[in-house]
N, C-alpha and C positions, 0 to 999 in steps of 0.2 A: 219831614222831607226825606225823600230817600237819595241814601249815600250813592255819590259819584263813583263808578267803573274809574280803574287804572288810565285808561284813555281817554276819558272823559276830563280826568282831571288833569291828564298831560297839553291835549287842546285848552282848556281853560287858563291854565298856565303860559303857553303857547300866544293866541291869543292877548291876553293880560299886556304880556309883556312887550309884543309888537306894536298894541294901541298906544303906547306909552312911551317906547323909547324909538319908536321909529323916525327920525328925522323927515320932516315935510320935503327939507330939498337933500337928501340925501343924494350922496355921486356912487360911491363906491362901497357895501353892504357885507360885511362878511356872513355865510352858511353855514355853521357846523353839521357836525354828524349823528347819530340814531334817530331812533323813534319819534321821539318829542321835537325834535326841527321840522319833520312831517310836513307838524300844526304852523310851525311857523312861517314854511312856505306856502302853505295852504294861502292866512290869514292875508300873505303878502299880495299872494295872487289875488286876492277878492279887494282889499284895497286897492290894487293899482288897477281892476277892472273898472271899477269908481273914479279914476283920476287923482286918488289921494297921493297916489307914491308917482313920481315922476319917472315917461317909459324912458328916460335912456339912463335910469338909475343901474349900474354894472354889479353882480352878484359875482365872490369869490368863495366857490367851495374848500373845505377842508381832504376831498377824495370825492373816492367815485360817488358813493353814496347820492352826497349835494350835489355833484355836478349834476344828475342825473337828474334831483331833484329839481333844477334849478331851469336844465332843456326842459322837460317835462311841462314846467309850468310856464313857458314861453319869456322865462326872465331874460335878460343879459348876462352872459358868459366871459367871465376873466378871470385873471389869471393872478397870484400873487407878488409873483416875480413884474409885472407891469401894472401894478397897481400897491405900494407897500404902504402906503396908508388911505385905513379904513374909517369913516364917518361911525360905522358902528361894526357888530359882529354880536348875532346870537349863536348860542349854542347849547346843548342838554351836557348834563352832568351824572357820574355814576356814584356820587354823593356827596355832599357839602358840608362843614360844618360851620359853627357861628361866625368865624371873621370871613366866612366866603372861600375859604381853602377849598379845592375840587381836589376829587381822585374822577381822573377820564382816562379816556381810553379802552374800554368796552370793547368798541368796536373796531379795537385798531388803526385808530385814524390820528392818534394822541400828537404827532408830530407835526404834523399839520394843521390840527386845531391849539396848539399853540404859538404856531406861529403866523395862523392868523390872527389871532385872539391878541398877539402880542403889539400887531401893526394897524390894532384898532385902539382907536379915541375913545372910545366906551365899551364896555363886554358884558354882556347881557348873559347870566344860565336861565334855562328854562328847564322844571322839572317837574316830577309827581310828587306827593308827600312821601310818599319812602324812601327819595333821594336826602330827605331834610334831616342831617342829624346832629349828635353833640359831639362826635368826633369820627373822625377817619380811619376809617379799618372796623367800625364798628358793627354797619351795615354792611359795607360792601367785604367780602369776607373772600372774595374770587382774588383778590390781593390787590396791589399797583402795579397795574401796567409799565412796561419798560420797552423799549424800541432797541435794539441789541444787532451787532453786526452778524450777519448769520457766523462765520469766523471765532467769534468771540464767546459764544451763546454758554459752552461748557466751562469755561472761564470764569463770567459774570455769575453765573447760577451759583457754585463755589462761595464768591466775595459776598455775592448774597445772604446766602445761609449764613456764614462766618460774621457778619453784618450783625444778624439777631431775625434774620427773616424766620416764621414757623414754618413756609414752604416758598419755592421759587421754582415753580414750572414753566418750561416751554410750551405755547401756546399751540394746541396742534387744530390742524382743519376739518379734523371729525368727519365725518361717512362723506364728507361730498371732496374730502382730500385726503391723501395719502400724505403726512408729516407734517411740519409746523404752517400753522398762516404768513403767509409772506405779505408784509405793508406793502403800502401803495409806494413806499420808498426803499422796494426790494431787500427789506430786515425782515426780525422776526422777533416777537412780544415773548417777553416772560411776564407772568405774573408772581407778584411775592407779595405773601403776605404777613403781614408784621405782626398783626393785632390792631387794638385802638394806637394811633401814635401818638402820642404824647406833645411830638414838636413835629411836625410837618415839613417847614423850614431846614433844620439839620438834615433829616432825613432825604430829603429832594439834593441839597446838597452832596451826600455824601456818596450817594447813589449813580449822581453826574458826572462825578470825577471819577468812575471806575471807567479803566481802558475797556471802551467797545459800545458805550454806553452814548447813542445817540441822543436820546428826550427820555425822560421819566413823566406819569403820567399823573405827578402832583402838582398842581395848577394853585402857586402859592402867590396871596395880591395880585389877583390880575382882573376878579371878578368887580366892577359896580355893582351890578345889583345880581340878585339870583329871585327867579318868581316858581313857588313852588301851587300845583293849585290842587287842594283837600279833598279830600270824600265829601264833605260839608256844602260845596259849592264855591266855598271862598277861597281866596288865593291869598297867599301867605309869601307879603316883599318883604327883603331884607336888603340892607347896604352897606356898603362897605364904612358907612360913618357909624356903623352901630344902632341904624333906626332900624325898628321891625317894625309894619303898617299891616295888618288884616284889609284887604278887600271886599268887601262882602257882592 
């Protein structure tokens, strides 16, 4: 059988994971952000064309990203702040490892998909196989994302390094902007990168308590399950109880 494209196995994952945990009467649905939510809204929209998913079910993005994705696919548009608990909340991930620990924030949205992810009932990752690892910093090598007051940015980079980080860069906006990306919450992302971390836990901690240091983008117990889906075809669940399930 020939092996699944990157995006194939992110819809497969995508997918997987919506037939599965999507609540029949769901009220209020949390969106995350990247590529792999796509799939999810996609899936969502083809179920509620069917009548599976009920229409006055309200969808709360993480940013602009999901909003957009959300008008787009003719869902219901809300808000977090008018909605603070969620039936569920998917999201992709920029790498996991075995107890479910994320490193997110990729795409600068880290603050906000924790703070949905936090005001939901259940939190769903959705990912490719190159997201699935055995620890953190191992794949993802671009660093952990940090949400930083623009104010503070020279400051925190400093505590960083001094920390044990190998680098702690200011996240900049490349050819289509002139100086760093500014979130959707008017900050600005460093990336630092540690290595493998050894405790994820300590390190999320330590990182939070520096002055200027709005959200860190290590997402420690928060995931239920994470569905990662193979070149192979099969989707590979994990959970937060320590079961692994192959999908075929």
């Amino acid at each position: 059988m020939a092996s699944l494209g990157v995006e194939d196995a992110k819809r497969l994952a995508a997918y997987t994971a919506i037939d599965t945990h999507f609540p029949p009467n769901a009220k209020v649905v949390g969106i995350g952000s990247g590529s792999t939510v796509v799939y999810c809204v996609e899936r969502i929209v083809q179920k509620r064309a069917k009548g599976e998913i009920p229409a006055d079910t309200v969808f709360i993005p993480t940013g602009f990203q999901s909003k957009e994705l959300i008008i787009q696919g003719g869902l219901n548009l809300g808000a977090i702040d008018g909605y603070p608990v969620l039936d569920v909340a998917f999201d992709g991930a920029d790498e996991v490892d075995p107890a479910l620990n994320c490193i997110k924030g990729g795409g600068a949205c880290l603050f906000q998909e924790k703070l949905v992810a936090q005001c939901a009932k259940k939190f769903i990752v959705v990912a490719d196989f190159r997201k699935n690892s055995t620890a953190l910093g191992l794949q993802w090598v671009q660093g952990v994302p940090i949400e930083v007051v623009p104010l503070a940015h020279a400051r925190v980079r400093q505590d960083l390094l001094q920390m044990g980080a190998i680098t702690a860069t200011l996240r900049l906006g490349g050819k289509a902007k002139a100086g760093p990306i500014i979130t959707d919450n008017c900050n600005v992302i460093i990336d630092a990168h540690f290595g493998p971390i050894a405790d994820p836990v300590i390190l999320a901690q330590k990182i939070k308590m520096l002055v200027g240091v709005v959200e860190v983008g290590l997402f420690i117990n928060m995931a239920d399950a994470a569905y990662f889906g193979n070149e192979n075809g099969s989707v590979t669940a994990k959970f937060n109880t320590g079961e692994v399930n192959t999908i075929e």
